[in-house]
N, CA, C and O atoms as a CHARMM CRD file, in Angstrom:
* protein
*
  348
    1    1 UNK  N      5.52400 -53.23700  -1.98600 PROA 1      0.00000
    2    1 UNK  CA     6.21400 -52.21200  -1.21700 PROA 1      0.00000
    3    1 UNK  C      5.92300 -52.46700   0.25600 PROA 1      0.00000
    4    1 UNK  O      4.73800 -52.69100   0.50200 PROA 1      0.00000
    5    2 UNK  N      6.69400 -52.47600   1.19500 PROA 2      0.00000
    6    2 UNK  CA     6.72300 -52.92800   2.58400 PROA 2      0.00000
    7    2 UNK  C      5.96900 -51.31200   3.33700 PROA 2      0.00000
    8    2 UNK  O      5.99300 -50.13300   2.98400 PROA 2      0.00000
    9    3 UNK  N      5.42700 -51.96800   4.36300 PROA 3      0.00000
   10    3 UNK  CA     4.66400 -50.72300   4.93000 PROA 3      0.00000
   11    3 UNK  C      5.85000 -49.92800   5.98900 PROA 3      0.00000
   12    3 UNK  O      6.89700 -50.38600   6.44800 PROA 3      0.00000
   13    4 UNK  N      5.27400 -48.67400   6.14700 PROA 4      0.00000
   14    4 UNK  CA     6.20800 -47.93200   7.16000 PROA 4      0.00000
   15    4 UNK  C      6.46200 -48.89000   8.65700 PROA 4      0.00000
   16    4 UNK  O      5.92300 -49.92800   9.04200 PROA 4      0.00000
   17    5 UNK  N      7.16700 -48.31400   9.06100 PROA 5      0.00000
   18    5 UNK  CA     8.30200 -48.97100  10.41700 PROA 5      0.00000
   19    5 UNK  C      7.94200 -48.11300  11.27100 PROA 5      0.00000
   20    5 UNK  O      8.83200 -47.48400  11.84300 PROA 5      0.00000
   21    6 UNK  N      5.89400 -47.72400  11.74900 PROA 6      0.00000
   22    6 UNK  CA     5.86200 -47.02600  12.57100 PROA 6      0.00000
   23    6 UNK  C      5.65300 -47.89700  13.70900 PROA 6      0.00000
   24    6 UNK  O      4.88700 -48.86100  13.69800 PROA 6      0.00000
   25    7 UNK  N      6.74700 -47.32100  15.23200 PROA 7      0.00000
   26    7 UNK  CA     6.90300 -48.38300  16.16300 PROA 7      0.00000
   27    7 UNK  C      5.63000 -47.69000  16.92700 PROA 7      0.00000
   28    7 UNK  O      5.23300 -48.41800  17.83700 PROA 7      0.00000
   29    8 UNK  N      4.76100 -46.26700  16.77300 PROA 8      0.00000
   30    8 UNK  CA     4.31800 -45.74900  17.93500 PROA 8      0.00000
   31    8 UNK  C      2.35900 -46.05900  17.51500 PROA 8      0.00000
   32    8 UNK  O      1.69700 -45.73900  16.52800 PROA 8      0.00000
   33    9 UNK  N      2.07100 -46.63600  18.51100 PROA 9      0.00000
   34    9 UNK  CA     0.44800 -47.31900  18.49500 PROA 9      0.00000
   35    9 UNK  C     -0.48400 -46.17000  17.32400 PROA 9      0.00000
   36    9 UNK  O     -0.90600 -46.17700  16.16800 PROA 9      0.00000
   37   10 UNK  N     -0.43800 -45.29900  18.47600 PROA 10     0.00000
   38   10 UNK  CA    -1.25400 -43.62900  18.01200 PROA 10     0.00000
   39   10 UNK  C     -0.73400 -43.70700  16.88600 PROA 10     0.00000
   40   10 UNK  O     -1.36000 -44.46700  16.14700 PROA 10     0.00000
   41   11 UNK  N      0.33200 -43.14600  16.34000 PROA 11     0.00000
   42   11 UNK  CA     1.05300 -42.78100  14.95100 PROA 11     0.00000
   43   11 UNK  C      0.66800 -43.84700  13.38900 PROA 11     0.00000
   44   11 UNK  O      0.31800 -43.59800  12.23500 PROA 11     0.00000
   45   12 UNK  N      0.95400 -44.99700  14.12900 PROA 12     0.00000
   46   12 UNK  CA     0.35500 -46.09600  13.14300 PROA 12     0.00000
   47   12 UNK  C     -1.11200 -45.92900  12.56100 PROA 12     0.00000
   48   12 UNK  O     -1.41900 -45.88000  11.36900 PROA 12     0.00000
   49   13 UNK  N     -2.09800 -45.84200  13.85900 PROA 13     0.00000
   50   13 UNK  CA    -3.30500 -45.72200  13.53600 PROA 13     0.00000
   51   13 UNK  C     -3.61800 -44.63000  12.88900 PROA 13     0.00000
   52   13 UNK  O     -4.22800 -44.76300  11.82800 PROA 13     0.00000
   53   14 UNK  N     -3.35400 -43.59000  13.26100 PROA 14     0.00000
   54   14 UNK  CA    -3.61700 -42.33400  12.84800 PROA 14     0.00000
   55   14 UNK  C     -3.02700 -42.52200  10.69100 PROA 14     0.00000
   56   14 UNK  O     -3.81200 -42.52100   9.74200 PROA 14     0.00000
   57   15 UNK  N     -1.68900 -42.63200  10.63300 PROA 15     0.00000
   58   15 UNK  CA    -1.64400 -42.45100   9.47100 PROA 15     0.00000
   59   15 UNK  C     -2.24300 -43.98000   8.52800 PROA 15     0.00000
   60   15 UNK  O     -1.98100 -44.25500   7.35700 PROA 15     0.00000
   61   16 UNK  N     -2.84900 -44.54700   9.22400 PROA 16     0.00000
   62   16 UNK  CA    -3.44600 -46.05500   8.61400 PROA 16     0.00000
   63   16 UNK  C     -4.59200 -45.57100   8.07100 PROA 16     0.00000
   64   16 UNK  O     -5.00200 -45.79500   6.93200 PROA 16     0.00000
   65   17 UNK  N     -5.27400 -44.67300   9.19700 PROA 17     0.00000
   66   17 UNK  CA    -6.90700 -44.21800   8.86500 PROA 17     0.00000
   67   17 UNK  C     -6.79100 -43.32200   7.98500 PROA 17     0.00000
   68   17 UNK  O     -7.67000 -43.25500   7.12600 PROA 17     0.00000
   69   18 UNK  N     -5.74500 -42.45000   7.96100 PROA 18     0.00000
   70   18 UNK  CA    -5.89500 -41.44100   6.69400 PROA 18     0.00000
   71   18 UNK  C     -5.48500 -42.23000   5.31400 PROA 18     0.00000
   72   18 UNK  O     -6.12900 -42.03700   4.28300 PROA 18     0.00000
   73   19 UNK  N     -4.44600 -43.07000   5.35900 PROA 19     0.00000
   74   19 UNK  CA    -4.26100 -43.63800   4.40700 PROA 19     0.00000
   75   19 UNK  C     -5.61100 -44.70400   3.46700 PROA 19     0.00000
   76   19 UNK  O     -6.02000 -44.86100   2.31700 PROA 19     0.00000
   77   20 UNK  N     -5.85400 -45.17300   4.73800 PROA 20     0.00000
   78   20 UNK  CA    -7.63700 -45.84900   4.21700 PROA 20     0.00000
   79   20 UNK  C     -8.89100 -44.88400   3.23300 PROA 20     0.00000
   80   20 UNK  O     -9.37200 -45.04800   2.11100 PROA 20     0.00000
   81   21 UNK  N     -9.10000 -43.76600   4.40100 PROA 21     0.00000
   82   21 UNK  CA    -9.85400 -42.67600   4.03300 PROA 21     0.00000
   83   21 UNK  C     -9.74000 -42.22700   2.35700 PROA 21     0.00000
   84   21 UNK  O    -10.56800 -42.33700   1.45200 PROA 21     0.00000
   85   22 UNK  N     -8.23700 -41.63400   2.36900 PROA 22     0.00000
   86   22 UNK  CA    -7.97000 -41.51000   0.72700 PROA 22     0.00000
   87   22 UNK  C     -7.24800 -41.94400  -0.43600 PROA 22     0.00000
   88   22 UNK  O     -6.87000 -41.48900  -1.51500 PROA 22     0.00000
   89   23 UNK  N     -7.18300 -43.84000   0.74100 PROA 23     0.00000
   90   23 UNK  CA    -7.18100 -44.79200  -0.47400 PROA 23     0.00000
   91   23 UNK  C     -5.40000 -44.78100  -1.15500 PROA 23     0.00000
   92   23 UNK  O     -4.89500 -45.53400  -1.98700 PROA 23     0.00000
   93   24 UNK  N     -4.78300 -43.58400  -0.38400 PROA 24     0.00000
   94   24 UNK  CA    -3.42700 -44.03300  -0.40200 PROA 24     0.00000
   95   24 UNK  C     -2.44700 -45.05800   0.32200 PROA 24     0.00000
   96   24 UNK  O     -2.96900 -45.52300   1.33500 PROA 24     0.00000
   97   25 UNK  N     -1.37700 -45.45300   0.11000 PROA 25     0.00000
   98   25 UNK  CA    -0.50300 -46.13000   0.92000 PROA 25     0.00000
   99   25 UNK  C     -0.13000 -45.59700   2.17000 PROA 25     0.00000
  100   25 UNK  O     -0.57800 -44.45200   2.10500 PROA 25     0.00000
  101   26 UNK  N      0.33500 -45.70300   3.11100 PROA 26     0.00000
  102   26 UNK  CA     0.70600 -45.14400   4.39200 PROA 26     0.00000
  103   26 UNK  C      2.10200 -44.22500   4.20100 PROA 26     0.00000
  104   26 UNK  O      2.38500 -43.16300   4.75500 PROA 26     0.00000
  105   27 UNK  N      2.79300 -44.91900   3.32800 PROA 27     0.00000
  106   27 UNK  CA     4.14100 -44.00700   2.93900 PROA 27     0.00000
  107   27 UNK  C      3.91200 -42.77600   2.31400 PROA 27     0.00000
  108   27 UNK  O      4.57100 -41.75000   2.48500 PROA 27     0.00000
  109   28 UNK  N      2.84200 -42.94500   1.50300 PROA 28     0.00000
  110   28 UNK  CA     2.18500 -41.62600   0.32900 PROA 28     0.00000
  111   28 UNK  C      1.73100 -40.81800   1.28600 PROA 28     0.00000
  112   28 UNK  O      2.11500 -39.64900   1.23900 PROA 28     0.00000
  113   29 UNK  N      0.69600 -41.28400   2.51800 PROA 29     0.00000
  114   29 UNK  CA     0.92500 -39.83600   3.29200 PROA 29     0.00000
  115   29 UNK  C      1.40500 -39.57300   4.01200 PROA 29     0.00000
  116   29 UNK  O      1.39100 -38.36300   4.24100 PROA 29     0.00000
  117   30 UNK  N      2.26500 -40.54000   5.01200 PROA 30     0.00000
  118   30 UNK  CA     2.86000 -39.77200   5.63400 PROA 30     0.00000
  119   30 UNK  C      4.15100 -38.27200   4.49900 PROA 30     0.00000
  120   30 UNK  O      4.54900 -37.11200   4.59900 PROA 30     0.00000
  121   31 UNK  N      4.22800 -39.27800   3.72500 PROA 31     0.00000
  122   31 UNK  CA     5.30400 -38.27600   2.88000 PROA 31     0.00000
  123   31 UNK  C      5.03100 -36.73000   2.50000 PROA 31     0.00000
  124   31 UNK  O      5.75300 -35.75800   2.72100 PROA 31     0.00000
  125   32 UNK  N      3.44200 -36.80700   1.69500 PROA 32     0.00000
  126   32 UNK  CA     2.49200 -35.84900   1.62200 PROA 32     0.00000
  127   32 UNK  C      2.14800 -34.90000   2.71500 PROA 32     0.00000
  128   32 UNK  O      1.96700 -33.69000   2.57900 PROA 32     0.00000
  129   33 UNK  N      2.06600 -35.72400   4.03100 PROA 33     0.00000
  130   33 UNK  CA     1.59700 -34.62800   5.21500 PROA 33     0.00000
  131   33 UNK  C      3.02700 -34.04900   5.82900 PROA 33     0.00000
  132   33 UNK  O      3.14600 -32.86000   6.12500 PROA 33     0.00000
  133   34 UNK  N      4.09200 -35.00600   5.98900 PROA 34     0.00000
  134   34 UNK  CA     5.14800 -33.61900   6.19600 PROA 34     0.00000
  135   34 UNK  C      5.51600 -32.86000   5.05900 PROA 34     0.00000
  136   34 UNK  O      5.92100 -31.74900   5.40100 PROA 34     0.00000
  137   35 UNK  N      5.52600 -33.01800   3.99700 PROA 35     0.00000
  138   35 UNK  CA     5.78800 -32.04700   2.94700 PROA 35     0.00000
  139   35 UNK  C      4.43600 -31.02200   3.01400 PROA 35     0.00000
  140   35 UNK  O      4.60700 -29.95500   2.42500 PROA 35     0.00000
  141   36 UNK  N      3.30600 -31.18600   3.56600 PROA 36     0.00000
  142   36 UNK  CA     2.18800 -29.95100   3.63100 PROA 36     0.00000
  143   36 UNK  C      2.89700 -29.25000   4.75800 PROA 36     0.00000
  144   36 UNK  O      3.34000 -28.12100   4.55000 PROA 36     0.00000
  145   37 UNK  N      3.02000 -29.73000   5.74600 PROA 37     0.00000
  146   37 UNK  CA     3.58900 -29.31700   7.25700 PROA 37     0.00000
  147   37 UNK  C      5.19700 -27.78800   7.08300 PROA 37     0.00000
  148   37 UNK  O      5.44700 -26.66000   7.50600 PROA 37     0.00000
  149   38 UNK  N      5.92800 -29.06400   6.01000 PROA 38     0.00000
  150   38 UNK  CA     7.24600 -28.14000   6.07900 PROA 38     0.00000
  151   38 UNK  C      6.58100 -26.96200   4.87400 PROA 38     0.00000
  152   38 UNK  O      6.96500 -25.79900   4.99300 PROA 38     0.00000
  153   39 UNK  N      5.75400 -27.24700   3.92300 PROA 39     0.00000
  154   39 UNK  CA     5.72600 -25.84000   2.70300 PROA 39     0.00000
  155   39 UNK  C      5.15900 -24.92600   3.75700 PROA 39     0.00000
  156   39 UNK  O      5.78000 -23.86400   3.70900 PROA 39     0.00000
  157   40 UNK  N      3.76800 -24.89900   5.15500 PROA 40     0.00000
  158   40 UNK  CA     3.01800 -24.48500   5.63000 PROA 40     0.00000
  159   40 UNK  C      4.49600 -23.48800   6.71400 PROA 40     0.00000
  160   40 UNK  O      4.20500 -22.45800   7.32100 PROA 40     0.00000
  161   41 UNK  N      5.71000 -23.97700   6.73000 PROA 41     0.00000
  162   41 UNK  CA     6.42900 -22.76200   8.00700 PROA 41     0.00000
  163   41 UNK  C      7.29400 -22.65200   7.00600 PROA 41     0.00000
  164   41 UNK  O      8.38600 -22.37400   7.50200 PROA 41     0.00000
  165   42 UNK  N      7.38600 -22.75000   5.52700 PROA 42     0.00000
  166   42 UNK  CA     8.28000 -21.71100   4.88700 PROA 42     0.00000
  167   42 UNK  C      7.63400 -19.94900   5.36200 PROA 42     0.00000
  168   42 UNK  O      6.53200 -19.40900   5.27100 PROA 42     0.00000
  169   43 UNK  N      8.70700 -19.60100   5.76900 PROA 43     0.00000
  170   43 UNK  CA     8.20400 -17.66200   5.90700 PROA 43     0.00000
  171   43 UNK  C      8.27300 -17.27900   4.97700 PROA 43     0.00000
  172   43 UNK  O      9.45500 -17.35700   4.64500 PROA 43     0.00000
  173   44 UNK  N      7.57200 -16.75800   4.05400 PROA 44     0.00000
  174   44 UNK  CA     7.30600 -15.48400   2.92900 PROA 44     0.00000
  175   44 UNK  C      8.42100 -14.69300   2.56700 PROA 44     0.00000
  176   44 UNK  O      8.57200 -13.68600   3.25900 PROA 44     0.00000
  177   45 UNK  N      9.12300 -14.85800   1.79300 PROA 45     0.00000
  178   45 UNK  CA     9.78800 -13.94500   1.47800 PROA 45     0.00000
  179   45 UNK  C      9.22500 -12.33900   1.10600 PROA 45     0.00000
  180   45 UNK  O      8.62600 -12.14000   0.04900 PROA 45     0.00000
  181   46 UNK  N      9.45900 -11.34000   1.99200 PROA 46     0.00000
  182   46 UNK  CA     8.69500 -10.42100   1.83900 PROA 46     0.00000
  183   46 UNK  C      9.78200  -9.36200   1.05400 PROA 46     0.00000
  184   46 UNK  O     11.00900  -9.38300   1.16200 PROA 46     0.00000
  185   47 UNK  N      8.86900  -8.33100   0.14500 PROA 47     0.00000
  186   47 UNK  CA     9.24300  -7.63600  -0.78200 PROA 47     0.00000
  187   47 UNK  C      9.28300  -6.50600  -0.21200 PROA 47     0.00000
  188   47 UNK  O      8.15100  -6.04000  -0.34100 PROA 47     0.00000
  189   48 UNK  N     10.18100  -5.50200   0.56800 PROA 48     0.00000
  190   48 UNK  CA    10.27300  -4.40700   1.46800 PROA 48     0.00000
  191   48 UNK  C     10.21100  -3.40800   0.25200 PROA 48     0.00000
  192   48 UNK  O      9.67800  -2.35500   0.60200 PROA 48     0.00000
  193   49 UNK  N     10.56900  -3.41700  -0.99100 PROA 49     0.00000
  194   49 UNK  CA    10.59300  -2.17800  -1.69300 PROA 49     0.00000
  195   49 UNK  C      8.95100  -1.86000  -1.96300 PROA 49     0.00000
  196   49 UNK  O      8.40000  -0.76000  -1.99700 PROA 49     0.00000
  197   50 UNK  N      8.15400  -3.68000  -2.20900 PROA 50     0.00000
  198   50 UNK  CA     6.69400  -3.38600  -2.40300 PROA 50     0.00000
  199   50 UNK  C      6.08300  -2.59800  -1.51800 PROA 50     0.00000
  200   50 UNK  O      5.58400  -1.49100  -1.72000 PROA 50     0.00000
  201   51 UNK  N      6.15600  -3.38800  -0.24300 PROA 51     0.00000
  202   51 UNK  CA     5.78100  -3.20600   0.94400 PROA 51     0.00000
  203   51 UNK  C      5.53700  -1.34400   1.02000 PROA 51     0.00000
  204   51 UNK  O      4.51000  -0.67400   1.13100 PROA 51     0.00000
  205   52 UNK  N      7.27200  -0.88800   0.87900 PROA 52     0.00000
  206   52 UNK  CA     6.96400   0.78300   1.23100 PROA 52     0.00000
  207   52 UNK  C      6.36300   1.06500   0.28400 PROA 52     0.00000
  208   52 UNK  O      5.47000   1.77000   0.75400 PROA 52     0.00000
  209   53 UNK  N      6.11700   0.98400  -1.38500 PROA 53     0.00000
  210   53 UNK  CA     5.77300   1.57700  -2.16900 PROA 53     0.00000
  211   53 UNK  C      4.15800   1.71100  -1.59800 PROA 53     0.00000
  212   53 UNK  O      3.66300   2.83700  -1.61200 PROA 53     0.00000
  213   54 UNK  N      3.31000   0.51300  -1.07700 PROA 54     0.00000
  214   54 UNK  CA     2.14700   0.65500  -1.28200 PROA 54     0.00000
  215   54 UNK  C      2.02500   1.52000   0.11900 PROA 54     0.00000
  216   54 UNK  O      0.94800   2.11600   0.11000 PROA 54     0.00000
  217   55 UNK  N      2.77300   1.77900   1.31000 PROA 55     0.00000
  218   55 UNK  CA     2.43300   2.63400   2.31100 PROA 55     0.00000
  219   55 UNK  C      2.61000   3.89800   1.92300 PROA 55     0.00000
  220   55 UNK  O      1.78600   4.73300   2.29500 PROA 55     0.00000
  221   56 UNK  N      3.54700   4.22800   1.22600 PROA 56     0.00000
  222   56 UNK  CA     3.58900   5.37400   0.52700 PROA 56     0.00000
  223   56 UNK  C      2.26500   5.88800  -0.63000 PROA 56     0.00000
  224   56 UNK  O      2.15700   7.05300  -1.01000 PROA 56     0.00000
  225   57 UNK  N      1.77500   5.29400  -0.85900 PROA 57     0.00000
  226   57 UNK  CA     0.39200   5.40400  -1.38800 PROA 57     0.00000
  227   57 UNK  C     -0.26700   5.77700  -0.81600 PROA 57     0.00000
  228   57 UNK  O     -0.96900   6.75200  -1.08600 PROA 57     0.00000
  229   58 UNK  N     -0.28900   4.94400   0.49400 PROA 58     0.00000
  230   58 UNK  CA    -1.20300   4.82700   1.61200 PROA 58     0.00000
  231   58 UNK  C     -1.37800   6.49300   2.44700 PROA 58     0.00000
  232   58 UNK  O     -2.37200   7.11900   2.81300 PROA 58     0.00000
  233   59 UNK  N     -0.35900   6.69400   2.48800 PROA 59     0.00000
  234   59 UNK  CA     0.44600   8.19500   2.87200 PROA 59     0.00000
  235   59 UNK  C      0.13200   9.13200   2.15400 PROA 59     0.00000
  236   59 UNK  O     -0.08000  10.14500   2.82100 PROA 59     0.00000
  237   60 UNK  N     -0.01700   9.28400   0.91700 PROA 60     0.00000
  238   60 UNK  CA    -0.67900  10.28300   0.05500 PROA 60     0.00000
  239   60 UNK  C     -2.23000  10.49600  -0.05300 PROA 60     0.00000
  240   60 UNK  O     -2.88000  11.54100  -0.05200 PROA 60     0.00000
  241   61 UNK  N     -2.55800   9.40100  -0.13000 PROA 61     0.00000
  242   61 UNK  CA    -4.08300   9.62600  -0.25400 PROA 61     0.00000
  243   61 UNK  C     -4.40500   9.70500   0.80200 PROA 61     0.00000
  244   61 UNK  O     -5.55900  10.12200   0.90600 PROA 61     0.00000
  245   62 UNK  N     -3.83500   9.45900   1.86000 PROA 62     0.00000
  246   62 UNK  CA    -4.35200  10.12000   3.43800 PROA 62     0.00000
  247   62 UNK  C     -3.86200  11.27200   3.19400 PROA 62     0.00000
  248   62 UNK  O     -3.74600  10.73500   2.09200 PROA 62     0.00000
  249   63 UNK  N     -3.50500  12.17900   3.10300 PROA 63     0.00000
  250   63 UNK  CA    -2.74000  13.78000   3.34000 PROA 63     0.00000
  251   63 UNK  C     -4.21000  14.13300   2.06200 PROA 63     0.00000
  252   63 UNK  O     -4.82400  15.07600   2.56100 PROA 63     0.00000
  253   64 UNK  N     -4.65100  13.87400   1.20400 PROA 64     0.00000
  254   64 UNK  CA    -5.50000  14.04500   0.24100 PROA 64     0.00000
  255   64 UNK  C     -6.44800  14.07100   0.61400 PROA 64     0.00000
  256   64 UNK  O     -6.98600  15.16800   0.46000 PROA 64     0.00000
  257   65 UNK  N     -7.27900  13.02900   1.30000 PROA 65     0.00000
  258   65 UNK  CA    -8.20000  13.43700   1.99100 PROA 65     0.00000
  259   65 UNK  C     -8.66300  13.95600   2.82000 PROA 65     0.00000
  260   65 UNK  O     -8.05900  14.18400   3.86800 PROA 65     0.00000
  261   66 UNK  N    -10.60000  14.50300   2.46300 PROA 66     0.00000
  262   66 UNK  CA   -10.99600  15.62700   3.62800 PROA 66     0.00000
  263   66 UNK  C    -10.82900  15.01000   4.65900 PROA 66     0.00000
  264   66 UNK  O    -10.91400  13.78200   4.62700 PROA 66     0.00000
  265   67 UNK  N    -10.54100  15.69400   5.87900 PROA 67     0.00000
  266   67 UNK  CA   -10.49200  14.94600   7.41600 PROA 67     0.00000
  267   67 UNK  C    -11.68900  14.77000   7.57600 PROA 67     0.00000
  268   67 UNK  O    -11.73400  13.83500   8.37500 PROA 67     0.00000
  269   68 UNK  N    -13.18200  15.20000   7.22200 PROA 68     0.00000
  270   68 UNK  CA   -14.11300  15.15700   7.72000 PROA 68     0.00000
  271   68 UNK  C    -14.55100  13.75700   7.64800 PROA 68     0.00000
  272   68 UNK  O    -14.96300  13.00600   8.53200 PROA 68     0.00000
  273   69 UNK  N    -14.34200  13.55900   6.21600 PROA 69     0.00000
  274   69 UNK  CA   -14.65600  11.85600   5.62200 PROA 69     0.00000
  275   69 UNK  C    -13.44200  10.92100   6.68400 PROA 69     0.00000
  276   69 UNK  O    -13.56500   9.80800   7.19500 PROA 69     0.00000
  277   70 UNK  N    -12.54900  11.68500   6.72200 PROA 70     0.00000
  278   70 UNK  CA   -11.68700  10.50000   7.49700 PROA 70     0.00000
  279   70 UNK  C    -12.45100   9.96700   8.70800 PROA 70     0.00000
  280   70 UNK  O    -12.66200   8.78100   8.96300 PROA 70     0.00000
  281   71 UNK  N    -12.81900  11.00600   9.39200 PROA 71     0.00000
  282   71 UNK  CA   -13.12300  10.81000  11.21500 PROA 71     0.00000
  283   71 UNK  C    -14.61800  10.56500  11.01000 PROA 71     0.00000
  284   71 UNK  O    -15.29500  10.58100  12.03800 PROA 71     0.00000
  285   72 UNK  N    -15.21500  10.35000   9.90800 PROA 72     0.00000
  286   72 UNK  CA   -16.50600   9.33500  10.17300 PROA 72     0.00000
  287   72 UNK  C    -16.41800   8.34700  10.65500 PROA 72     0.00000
  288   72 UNK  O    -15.33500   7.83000  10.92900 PROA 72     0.00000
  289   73 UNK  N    -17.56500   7.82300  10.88600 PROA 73     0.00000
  290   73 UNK  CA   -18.39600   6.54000  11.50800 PROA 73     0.00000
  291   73 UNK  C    -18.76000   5.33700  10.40500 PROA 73     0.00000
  292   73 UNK  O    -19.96900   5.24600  10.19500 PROA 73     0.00000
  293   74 UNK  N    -18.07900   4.57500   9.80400 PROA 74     0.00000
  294   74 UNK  CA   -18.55700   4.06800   8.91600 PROA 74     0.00000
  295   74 UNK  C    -19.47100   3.06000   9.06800 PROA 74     0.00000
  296   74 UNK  O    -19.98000   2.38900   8.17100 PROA 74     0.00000
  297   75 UNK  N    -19.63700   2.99500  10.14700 PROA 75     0.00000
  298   75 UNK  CA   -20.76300   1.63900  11.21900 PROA 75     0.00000
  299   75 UNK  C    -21.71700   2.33000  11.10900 PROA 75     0.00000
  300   75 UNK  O    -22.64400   1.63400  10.69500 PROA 75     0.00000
  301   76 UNK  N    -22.08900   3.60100  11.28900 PROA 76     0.00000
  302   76 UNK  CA   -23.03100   4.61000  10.95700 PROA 76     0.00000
  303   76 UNK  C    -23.95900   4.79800   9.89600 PROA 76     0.00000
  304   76 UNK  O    -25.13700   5.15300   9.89400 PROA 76     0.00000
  305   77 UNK  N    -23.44100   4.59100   9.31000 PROA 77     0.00000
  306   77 UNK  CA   -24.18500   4.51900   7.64200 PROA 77     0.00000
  307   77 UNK  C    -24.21600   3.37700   7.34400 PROA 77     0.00000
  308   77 UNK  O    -24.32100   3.29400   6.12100 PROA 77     0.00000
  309   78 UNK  N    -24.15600   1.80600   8.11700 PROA 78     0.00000
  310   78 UNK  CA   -24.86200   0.84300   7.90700 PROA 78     0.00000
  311   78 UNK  C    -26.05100   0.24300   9.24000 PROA 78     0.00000
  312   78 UNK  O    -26.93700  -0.58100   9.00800 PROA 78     0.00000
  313   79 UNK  N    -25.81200   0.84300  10.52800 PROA 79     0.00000
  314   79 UNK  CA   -26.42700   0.61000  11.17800 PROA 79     0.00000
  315   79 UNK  C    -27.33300   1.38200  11.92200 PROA 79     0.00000
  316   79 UNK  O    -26.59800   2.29100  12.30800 PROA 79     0.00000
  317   80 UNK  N    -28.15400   1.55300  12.25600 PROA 80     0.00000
  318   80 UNK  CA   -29.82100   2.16800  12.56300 PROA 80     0.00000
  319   80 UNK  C    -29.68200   1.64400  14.12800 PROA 80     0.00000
  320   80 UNK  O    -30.18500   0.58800  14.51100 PROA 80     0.00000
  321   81 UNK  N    -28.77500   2.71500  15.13800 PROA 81     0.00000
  322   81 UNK  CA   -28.66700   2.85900  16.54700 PROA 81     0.00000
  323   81 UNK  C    -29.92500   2.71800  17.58900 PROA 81     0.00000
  324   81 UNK  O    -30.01700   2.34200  18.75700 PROA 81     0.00000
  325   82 UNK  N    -30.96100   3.25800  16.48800 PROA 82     0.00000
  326   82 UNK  CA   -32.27800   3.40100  17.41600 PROA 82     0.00000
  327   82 UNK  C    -32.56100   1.83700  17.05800 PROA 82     0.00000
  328   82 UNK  O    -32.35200   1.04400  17.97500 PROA 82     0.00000
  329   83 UNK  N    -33.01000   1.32400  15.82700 PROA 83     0.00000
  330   83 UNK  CA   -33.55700   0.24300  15.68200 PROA 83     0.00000
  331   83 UNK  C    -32.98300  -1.37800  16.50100 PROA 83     0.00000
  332   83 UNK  O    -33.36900  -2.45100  16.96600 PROA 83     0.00000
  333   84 UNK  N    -31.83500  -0.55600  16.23000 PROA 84     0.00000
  334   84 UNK  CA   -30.85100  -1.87400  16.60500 PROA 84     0.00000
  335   84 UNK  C    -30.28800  -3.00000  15.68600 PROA 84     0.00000
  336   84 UNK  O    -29.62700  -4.02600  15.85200 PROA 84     0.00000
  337   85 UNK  N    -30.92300  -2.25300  14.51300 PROA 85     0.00000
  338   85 UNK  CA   -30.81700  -3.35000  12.77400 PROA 85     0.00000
  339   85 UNK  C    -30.22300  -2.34300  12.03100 PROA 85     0.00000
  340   85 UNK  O    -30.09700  -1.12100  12.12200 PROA 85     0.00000
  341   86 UNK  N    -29.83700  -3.38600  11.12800 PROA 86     0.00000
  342   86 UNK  CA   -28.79900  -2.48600   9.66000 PROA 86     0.00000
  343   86 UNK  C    -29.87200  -1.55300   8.35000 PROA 86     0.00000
  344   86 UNK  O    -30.93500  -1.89500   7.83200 PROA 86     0.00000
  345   87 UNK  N    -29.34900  -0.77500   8.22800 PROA 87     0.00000
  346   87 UNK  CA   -30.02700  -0.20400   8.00100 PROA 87     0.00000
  347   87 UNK  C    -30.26000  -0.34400   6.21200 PROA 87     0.00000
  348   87 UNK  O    -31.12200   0.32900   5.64700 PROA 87     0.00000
């Protein structure tokens, strides 16, 4: 199998050394690293019905709870202000 037709110095080296490193061909990764590249900026298809259902959750059990517990300190009850350590 003939090696890639990279004309650019940097580019060559770069995918030569990775190809060395894990012993693949130069075609195997370059192929491999844009296919990581393009799956990595697929956007998420996001689920808006999930999405509200769980804020709507979110929304109830806030109206449910005491305000007192809400407007605590929860840094408070792990950390010791005087000491300066966790408590």
């Amino acid at each position: 199998m003939p090696a890639p037709n990279i004309k650019n110095e940097e580019a060559y080296r770069l995918v030569k050394e990775l190809a060395d490193r894990e012993g693949k061909s130069m075609t195997t990764v370059v192929i491999e690293t844009v296919r990581e590249k393009l799956e990595r900026q697929v956007e998420p298809e996001i689920d808006y019905a999930r999405v509200e259902h769980w804020l709507k959750v979110g929304r109830e059990l806030r109206a449910m709870a005491d305000p007192a517990w809400i407007a605590r300190d929860p840094i408070a009850e792990l950390y010791d202000h005087e000491l300066g350590l966790p408590k």
